[in-house]
N, C-alpha and C positions, 0 to 999 in steps of 0.2 A: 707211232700212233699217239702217243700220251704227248709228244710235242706237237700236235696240231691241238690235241683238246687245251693244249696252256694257249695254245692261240686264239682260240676260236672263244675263249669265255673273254669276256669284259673283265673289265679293271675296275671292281666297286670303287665308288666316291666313300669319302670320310667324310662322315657324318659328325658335328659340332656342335655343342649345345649352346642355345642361348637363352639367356634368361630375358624375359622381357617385364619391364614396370609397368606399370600404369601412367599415363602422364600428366604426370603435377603442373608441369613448367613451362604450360601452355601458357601463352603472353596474353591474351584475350580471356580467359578462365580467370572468377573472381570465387571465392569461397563466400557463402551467401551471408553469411553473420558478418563478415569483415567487408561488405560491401554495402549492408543498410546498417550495423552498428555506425558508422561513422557519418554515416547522413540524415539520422534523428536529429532532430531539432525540440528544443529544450521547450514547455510551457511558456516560460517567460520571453520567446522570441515572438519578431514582428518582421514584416515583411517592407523593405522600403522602395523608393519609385523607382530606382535601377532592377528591382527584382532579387537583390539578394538579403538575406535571413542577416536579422543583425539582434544583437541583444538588447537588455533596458539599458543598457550599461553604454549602448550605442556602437560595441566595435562589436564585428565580424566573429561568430564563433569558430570554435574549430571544426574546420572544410576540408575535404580530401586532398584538394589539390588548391595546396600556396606555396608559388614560387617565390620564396624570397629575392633571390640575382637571377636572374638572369642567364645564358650562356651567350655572346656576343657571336654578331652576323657571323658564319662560315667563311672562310675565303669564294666558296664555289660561287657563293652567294643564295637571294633564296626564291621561291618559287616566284612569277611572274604575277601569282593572285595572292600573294602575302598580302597583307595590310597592315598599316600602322595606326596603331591606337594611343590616342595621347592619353594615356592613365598608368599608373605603373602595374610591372608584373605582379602583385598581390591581388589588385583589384581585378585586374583581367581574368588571372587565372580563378579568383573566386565565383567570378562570372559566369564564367565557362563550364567552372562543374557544376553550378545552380544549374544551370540550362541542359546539360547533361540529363543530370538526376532527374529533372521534371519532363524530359523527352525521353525517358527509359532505355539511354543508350549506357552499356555495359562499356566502364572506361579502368585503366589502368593507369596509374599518374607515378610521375618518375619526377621528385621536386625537385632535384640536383639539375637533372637534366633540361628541366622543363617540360619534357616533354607527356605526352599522354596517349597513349595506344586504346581507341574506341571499336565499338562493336554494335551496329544497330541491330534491332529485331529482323532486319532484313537481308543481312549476314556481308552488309556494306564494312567494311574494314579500314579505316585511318588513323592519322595520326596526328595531334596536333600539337604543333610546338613554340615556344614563347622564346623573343630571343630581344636583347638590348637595342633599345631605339637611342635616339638623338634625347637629351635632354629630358630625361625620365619617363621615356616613352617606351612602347613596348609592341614588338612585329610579332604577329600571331600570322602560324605557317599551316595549311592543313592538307595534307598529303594523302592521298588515296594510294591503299594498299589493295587492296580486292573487293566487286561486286559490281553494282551498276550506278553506269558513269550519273544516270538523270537522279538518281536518289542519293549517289555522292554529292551533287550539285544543290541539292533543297537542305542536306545537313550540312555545308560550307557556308550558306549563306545563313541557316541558325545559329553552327559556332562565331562570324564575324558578326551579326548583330547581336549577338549577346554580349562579345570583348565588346564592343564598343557602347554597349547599356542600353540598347534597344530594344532588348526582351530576347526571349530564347525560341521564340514560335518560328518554325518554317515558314519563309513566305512563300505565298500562296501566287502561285502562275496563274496568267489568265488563260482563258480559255477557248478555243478557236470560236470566232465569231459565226452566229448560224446566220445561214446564207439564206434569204429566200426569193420565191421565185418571181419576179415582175410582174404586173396584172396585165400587162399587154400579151404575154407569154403566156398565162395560166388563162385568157381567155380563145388562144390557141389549142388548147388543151385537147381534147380528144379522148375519152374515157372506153 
């Protein structure tokens, strides 16, 4: 009898503790002070016709995101909506986080790598990255990691017109044409 009750109970599971953190080392998470400390802009700056903040002194203050080199093309190669911008990676990349800052997309900049991991208010997630062109040129990549495809689409064409100094605004779709009805028709009508 006592050998059926060892049979008949279960086999408790071992139970493990685990500590859980909080997670810091979220890629897209910026600490709020080290995300607008470094994008004030000095009294003495001015704004010039490419759109980025330059001092009296005429050079570029310090920006979040300057890539000094470069990282050259990948063998795999790079995406088929790459573009090449003839200006080099300092100017690009200063562009870029101009245009950023003033369209409220939360970014992360890796200046080694070039690259920069963004986050719009729409919970659109990419990644843009700068890579060595031909003759001090410079291919800006922008990669969609998560969210929707049509609003990835209106922030790829802000980050390439801003690398390229056209300003940093979304362009603006047109909108389906309204249709109306013929007056041979609407005197068909019938109410």
């Amino acid at each position: 009898n006592s050998n059926n009750r060892q049979m008949s109970e279960e086999k408790k599971p071992e139970y493990r503790a685990a500590r859980i953190a909080p997670c810091n080392a979220d890629g897209f998470r910026l600490q709020r002070t080290s995300y607008f400390n470094n994008s004030k802009s000095s009294p003495d700056t001015s704004i010039n016709r490419q759109g980025m903040a330059m001092t009296n002194s005429g050079q570029s203050p310090t920006c979040r995101w300057s890539v000094a080199k470069p990282c050259p093309v990948p063998l795999f190669g790079l995406d088929n909506k790459a573009v090449l911008v003839h200006d080099s990676a300092p100017i690009v990349s200063s562009r870029i986080d101009q245009s950023l800052r003033l369209r409220s997309v939360q970014a992360q900049f890796d200046n080694v790598l070039g690259e920069a991991s963004c986050e719009t208010s729409s919970s659109v997630q990419y990644i843009i990255g700068l890579f060595a062109g031909p003759e001090g040129s410079t291919y800006v990549e922008v990669r969609k990691m998560r969210g929707c495809v049509l609003a990835f689409r209106g922030e790829r064409d802000a980050v390439i017109n801003a690398a390229r100094g056209l300003g940093g605004k979304q362009t603006e779709r047109p909108s389906a044409p309204k249709l109306s009805i013929p007056k041979e028709l609407m005197s068909l009508y019938v109410p």
